[in-house]
N, C-alpha and C positions, 0 to 999 in steps of 0.2 A: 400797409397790411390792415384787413378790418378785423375785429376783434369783437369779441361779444361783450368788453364792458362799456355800458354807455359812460358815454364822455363825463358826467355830473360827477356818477359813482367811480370813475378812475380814479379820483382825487382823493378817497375815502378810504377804498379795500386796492387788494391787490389786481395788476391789471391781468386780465385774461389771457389765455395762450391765442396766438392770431390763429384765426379760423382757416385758411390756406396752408401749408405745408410749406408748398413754393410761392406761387403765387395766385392773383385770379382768375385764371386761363380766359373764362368766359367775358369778361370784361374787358382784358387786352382783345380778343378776338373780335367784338362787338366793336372796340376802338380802332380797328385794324392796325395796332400796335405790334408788328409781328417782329420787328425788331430787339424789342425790349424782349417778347415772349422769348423770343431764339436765345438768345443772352442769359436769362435766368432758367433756362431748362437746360441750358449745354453747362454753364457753371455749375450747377446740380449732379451731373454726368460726373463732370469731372471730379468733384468732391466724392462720389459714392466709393472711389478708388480710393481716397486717404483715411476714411474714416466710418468709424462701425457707424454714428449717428445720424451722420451724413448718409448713407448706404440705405439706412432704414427708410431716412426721408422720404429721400426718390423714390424709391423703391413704392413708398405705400402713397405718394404726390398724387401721380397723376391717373387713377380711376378716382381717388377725391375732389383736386382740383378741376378736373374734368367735369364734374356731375351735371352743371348747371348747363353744360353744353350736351351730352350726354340725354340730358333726361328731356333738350327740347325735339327731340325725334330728328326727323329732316331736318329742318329747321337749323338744328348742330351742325348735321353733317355738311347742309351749303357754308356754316362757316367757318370750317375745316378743309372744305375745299379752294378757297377763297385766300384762305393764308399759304396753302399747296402753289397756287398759281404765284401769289407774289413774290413767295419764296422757293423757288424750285428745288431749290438744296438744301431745304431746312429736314433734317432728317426726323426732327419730332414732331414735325407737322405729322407724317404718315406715322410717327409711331402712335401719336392722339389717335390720329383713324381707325388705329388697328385697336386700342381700349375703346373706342367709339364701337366699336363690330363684337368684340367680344362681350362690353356690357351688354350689347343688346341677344346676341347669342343667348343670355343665361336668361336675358330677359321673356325672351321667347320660350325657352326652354323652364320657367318659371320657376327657378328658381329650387327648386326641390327634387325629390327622388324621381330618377328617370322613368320609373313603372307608372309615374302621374302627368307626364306630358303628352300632350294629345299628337297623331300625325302630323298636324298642321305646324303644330309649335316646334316640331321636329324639322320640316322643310327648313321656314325661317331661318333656327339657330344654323342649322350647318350651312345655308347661303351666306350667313355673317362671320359664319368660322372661318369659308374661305375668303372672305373679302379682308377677315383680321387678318387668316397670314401672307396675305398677298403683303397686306400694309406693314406689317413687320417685319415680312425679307426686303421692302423699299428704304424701310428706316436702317435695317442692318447695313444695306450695299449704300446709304449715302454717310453711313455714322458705325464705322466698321467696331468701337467700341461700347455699342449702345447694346449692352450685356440684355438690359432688359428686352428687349427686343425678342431674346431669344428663350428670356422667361416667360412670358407673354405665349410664344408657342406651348413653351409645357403645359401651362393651363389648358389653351386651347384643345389640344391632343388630347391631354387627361379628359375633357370633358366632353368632346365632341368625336373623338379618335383622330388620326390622322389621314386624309385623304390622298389616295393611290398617288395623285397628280407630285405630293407632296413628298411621298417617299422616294416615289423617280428624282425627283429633283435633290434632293441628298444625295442620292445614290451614284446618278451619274451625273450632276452639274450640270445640268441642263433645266432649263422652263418650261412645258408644255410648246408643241408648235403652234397651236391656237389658242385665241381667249378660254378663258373658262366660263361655263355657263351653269345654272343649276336647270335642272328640267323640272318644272312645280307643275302640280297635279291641277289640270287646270283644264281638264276632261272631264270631269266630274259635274252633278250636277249644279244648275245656276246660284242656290244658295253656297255651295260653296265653291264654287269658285269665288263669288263676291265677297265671304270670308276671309278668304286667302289674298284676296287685292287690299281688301281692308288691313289684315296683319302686318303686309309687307310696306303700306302706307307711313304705320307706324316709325317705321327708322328710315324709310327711305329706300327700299330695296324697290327694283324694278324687277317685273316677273321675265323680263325678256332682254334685262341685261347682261351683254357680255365683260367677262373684269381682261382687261387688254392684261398680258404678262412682260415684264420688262424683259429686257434683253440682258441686262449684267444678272448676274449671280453674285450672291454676300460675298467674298475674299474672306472673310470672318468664320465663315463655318468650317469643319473640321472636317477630315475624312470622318465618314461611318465607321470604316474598317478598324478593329479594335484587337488588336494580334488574328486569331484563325475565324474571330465572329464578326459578323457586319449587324449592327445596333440601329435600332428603328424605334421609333414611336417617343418614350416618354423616355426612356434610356439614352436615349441619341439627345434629346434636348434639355436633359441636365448635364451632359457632358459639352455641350456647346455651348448652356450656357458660362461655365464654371471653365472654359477653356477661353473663351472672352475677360473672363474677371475671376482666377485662379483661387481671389480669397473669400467669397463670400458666405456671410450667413445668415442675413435673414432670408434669403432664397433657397437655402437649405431646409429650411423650416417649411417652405412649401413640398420639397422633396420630400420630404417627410409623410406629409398629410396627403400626396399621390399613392404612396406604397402602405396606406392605412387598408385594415379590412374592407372598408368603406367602399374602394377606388379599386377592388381585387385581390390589394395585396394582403400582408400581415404584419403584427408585431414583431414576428421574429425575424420577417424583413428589413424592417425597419433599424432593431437593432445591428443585424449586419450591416447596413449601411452608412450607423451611425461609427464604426466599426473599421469599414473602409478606409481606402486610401484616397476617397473623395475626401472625408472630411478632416482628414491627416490634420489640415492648418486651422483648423480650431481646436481654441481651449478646453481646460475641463468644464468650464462653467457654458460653456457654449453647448458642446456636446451635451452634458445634462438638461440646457435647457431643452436640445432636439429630443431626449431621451422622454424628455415630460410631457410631448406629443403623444406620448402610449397613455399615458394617465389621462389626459382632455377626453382622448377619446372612450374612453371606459365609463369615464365617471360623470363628464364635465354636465351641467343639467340633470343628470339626473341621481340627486340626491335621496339617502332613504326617505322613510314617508313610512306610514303607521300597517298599511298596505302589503307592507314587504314580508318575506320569512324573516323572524328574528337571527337565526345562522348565519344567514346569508347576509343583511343587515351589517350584523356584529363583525362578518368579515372582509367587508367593504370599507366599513370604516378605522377597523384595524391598518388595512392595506394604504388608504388615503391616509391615515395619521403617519404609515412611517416613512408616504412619501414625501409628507411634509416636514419631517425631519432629515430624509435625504437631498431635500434642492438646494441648489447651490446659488439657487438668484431669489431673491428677497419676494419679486412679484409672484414665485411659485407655491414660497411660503405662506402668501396672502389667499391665494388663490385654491391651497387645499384647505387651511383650517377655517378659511370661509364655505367651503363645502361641506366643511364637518359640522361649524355652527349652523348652517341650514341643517342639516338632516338634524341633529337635536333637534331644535325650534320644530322641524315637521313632525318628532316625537315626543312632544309638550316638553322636554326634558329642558326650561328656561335658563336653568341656572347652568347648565352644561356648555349652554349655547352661548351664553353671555361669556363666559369663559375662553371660549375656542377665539369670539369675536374679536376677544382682547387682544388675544396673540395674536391674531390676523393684523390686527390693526398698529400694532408695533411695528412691523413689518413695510406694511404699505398703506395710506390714507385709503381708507372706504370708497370705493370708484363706481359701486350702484347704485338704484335709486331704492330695490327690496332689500338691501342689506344696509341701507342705511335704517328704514322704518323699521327692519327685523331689532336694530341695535336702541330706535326709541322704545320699541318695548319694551325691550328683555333687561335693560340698562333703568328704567322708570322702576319698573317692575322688581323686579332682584336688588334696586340700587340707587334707589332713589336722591339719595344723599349726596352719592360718588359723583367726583371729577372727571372721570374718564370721558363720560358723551359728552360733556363739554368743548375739550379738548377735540374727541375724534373729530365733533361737526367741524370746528374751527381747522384742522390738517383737511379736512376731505374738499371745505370751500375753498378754502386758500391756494386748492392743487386746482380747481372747479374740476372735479373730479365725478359728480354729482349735480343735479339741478335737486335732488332734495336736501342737498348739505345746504346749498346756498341760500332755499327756503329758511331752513329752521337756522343758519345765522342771522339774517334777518330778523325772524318774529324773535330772537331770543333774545337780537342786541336794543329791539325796541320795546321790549316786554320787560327784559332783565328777568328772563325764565333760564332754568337749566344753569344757574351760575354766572353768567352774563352778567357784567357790567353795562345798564342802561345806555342807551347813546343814538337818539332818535336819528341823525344822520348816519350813521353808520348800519341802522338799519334799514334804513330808507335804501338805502343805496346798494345795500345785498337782493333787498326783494326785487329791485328794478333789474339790478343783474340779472336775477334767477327769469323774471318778465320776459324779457328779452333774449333769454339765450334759450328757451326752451315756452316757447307760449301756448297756450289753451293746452298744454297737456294736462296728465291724470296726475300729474305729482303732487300737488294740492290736497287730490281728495285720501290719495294713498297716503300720505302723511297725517291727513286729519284720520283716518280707520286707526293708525296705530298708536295713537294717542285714543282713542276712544275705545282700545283693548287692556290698555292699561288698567283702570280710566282715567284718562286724563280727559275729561269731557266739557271742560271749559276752554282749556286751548285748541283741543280740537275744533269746535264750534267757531273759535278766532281764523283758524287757521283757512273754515271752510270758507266764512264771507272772504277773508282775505284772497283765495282761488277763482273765487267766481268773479270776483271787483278785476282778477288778472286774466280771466277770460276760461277760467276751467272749468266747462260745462259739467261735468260728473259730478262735481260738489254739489249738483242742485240734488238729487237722489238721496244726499248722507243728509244734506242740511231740511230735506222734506222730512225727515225721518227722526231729526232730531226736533224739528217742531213738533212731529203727531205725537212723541212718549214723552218730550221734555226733558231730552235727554242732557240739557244745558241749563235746567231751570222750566221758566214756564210753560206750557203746553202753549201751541197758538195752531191750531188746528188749520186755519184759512191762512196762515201761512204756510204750512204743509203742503195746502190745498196749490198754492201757489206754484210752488216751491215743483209738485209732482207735473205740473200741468207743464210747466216750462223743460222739464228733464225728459217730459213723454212726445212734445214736441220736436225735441233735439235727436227724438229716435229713441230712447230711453225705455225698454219694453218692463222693464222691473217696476219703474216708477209712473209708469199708467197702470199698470197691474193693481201696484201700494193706491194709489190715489182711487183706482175703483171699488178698492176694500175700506177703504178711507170712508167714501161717499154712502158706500152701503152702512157700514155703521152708525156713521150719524144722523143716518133717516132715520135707524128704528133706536135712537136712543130716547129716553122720556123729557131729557130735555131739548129735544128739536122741536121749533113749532108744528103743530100738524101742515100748515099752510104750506112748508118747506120743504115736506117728507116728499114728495114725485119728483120735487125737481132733485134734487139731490140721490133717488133712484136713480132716475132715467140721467143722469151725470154717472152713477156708480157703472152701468149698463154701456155707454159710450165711451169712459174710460177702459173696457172691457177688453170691448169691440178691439181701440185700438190698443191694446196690450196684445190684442191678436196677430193684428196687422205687421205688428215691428217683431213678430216671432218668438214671443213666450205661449211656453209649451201648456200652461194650464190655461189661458188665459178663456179659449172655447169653454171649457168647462165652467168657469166663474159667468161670463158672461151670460150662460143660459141658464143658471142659477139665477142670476140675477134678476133677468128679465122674468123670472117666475114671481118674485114680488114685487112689482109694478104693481102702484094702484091705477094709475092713467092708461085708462084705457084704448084710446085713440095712440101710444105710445108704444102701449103691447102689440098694437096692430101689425106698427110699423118694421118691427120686429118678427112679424108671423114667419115669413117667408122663411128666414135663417134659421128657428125651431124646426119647422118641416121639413127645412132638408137635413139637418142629422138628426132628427127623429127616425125620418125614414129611413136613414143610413146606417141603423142599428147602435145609434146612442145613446144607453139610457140615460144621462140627466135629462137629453131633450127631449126625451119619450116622457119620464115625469114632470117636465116641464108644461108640455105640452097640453100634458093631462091636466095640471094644474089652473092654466084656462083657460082649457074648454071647461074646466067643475065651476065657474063663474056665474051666477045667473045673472049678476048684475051687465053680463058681456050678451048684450041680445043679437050680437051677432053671432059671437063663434060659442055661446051657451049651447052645447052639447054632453049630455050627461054619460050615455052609453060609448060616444069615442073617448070620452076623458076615462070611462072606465078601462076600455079595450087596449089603451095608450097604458095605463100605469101596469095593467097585467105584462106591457111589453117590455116592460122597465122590469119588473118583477123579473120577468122568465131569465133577462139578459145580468143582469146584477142585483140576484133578489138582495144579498147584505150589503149593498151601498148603502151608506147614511143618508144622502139624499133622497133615494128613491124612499127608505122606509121613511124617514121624516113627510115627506111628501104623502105616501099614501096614510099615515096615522092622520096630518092633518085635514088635508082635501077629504079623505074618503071615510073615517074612522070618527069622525069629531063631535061624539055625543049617540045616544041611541038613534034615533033616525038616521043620522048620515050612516051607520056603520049597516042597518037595516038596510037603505037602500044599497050599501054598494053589496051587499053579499048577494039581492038580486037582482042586481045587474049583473052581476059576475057569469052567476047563472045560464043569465040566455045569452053568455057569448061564449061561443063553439070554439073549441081550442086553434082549430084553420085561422081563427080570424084575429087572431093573437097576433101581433105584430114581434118579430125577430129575426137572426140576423139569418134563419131556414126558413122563412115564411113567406111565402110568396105576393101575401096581401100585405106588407110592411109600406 
């Protein structure tokens, strides 16, 4: 089994939970080990029937251990069919095929609210719906105990509906008499047809192929006929699957989350069902746990916020506080007074927050990455002193519950911060963990924000080099930010400078924006040499630009600011072009921008005094109290008697027609 602790650091902290469930599908398939594979998927089968843990395994195994296979498109699929051939009876060969069909179904279908998929992504998914249950009545009829199989339909159905071909075949035990084909829109004009080749490229779907229907039928599946009702769709395939395997429940828990409002049904459906004589053979703690499916869905994400009516608010978390008194499984417990601690924290209320966290955390080790940072703060913060976040990090790494618990054991056990007993190995060996099991993520820099809300702004700063050195690119943005105010000590501006340059590169639109305010400032400060002031402009202007490009929403507006103080003239040139057209586009900064050098005399090219007037009136007419444009016209136009003399007659002889705006036809 591979595990996420490296080998150095097993010998230190405790070892990792192995990454596989069962095992590594894609690796045996690659090895064309199909033997081995068969052997640890059928002893999984078999386990699911003796044991709640076992039951869960399987059960959640194989769309994880599948991924690597899965997610290589065709590519998967030929090596799925490959083990089909060599093993013609391996019944979990086609049951892989049919998770293979349905992740790409949702793949297609992307993942989200059905009102957001496009026709096309529509075709796809239900060609792969049929191809999953083709492959999961092959896995049933070779593997008449392979419960999942038939859970695997219920998804499908819930998500795709059930198709005609499929109910027939319930119905009356029979297969269609011919292949099944999809008819894909492929009439349509040549881009998209070629869309549509290209989509189905993706998994492997052929636009003109037929899926051959076996001739046996599952022996496994149940009559429909249910006393005086015959039962179809998602009703029919929770009774078949729970007629294969009489005791199950974490497939209950999906039953559950079909009959949510979400999926058509309701809560008080779900209650009845919880209710049933389906779920007769579970406990009370089981049952409760299906009962706490109505609470997920109410509350789960979304936490008060400042936002809210205080009423409404106050009786949400009334209702979560006494569901969290009512669960009967410890993870429930965790799971609403962590909901409660967030909606505090989202209502400054720190000390409330810090409280609820406790009690969560008694409960069950901290398993987030924002609930662990929510607990550096409010714990530094309220609690400086206390033991608790010591502890909590120490339960939440030890469970690796968290890639930020296993940060801050690390810097804690190598710092001797937080209570920690020093222990450079021991640190060493957490941080490498955390490297490794989760690399160039944001956990780094989100760890380093919530020590620098505290502030704790010394570790923060440790924390951030530490993230960048493990490859987390965000920490260049905090650690720019912490050179340009000194937020750790000394100011080092050109490492700022740096610091922004390399985050705006990475895509970073925040920190070309920071780094073009950066640049503009330090020109016109008294200590820049004069020598330095254009280039560091015309950087402030180009840092703009791309602050534009990667999609920050001011960045137009800074940028044609900027370029209006450009002393390089050859610089402003090169820049005309982009003034002019949202000048003309009814912009006013660019319109007083614009204005601003034409008012140039030293610009013997574009020194024009009557457009630079007829430009800032256009500014004026479109936002005459924007601060820029008035700053603009006091300076260019206003600046001492003469200038203010001429612009009043220029003003004069231009005719209100010739006024540039967003009704003007001469703009």
């Amino acid at each position: 089994m591979t595990t996420h602790t490296p080998p150095a650091a097993a010998t230190v902290i405790p070892p990792a939970p192995a990454r596989w469930k069962l095992c590594d599908i894609d690796t045996l398939l690659r090895a064309g080990d199909y033997a081995a594979l068969d052997q640890r998927l059928d002893d999984a089968l078999a386990a699911s029937f003796q044991d709640r843990d076992e039951e869960e395994r399987y059960y959640g195994a194989l769309p994880d251990d599948l991924a690597g296979c899965t997610a290589d498109g065709a590519e998967g699929l030929a090596r799925l069919a490959a083990w089909q051939a060599a093993r013609p009876q391996s019944a979990h060969a086609w049951l892989c095929e049919a998770h293979y069909w349905y992740h790409w179904a949702y793949e297609y279908r992307g993942s989200g609210w059905a009102s957001t998929v496009t026709a096309l992504g529509w075709e796809c998914a239900h060609a792969c719906a049929t191809r999953c249950a083709v492959a999961a009545l092959r896995a049933l009829t070779l593997a008449p105990t392979m419960w999942t199989a038939c859970a695997l339909l219920l998804q499908s159905t819930s998500a795709f509906n059930e198709p005609d071909w499929l109910t027939e075949l319930v119905r009356s035990g029979r297969w269609p008499d011919k292949p099944l084909q999809h008819d894909f829109s492929l009439d349509d004009d040549a881009a998209t047809r070629d869309e549509l080749l290209a989509q189905l490229a993706r998994s492997g779907l052929a636009h003109d192929e037929r899926v051959a229907c076996p001739e046996a039928v599952p022996t496994a599946l149940p009559s429909p006929v249910q006393g005086r009702k015959v039962i179809s769709g998602t009703s029919y395939w929770i009774h078949a699957t729970l007629h294969v395997h009489p005791r199950l429940f974490f497939f209950m828990r999906q039953c559950v989350w079909f009959q949510q409002p979400r999926w058509g049904g309701s809560h008080e459906r779900v209650r009845a069902f919880i209710a049933s004589p389906a779920c007769a053979h579970l406990s009370e703690v089981e049952k409760d746990r299906l009962r706490h499916e109505i609470w997920r869905d109410e509350y789960q994400g979304n936490a008060v916020d400042k936002d809210e009516d205080p009423a409404e608010a106050q009786q949400r978390m009334a209702a979560t506080r006494q569901r969290a008194q009512e669960a009967l499984y410890p993870y429930h417990r965790w799971e609403t007074l962590r909901w409660l601690a967030v909606s505090h924290y989202m209502l400054d209320q720190h000390a409330e927050a810090l409280a609820c966290l406790r009690e969560a955390e008694s409960h069950h080790p901290i398993d987030d990455d924002y609930a662990m940072n929510m607990a550096v703060h409010v714990a530094l913060e309220q609690d400086p002193d206390g033991q608790w976040l010591g502890q909590a990090i120490c339960n939440s790494a030890n469970a690796y519950e968290c890639n930020t618990a296993l940060i801050l054991h690390g810097y804690c056990s190598l710092k001797g911060a937080f209570g920690f007993v020093p222990n450079a190995a021991t640190g060493n060996a957490w941080l490498a963990a955390a490297r490794e099991r989760n690399a160039g993520t944001e956990n780094w820099d989100d760890l380093a924000r919530a020590l620098w809300r505290v502030p704790r702004n010394q570790e923060a700063f440790e924390i951030l080099e530490m993230g960048l050195a493990a490859g987390d690119k965000s920490c260049l943005l905090t650690l720019g930010i912490f050179h340009a105010g000194g937020e750790h000590g000394t100011k080092d501006r050109q490492q700022a400078m740096h610091c922004y340059g390399q985050a705006a590169q990475a895509g970073n639109s925040v920190a070309a924006y920071k780094l073009g305010y950066l640049c503009h400032d330090m020109a016109w400060e008294d200590a820049t040499p004069a020598a330095q002031r254009p280039a560091l402009q015309a950087q402030a202007v180009e840092a703009m630009l791309k602050a534009r490009e990667l999609g920050h929403d001011d960045a137009t507006e800074g940028a044609l600011m900027f370029i209006s103080d450009l002393s390089d003239i050859p610089v402003r040139h090169r820049h005309l072009d982009f003034v002019r057209e949202h000048a003309t586009n009814g912009d006013a900064i660019a319109m007083a921008t614009l204005s601003t050098l034409l008012a140039d005399a030293n610009d013997k090219v574009l020194y024009n005094y009557r457009e630079s007037v007829r430009w800032i009136m256009g500014a004026q007419a479109v936002a005459p109290e924007d601060e820029f444009v008035v700053n603009v016209t006091k300076n260019t136009h206003q600046d001492g008697f003469l200038s203010s003399t001429l612009y009043k007659l220029t003003r004069r002889q231009i005719k209100a027609h010739e006024i540039p705006g967003g009704d003007n036809a001469m703009v």
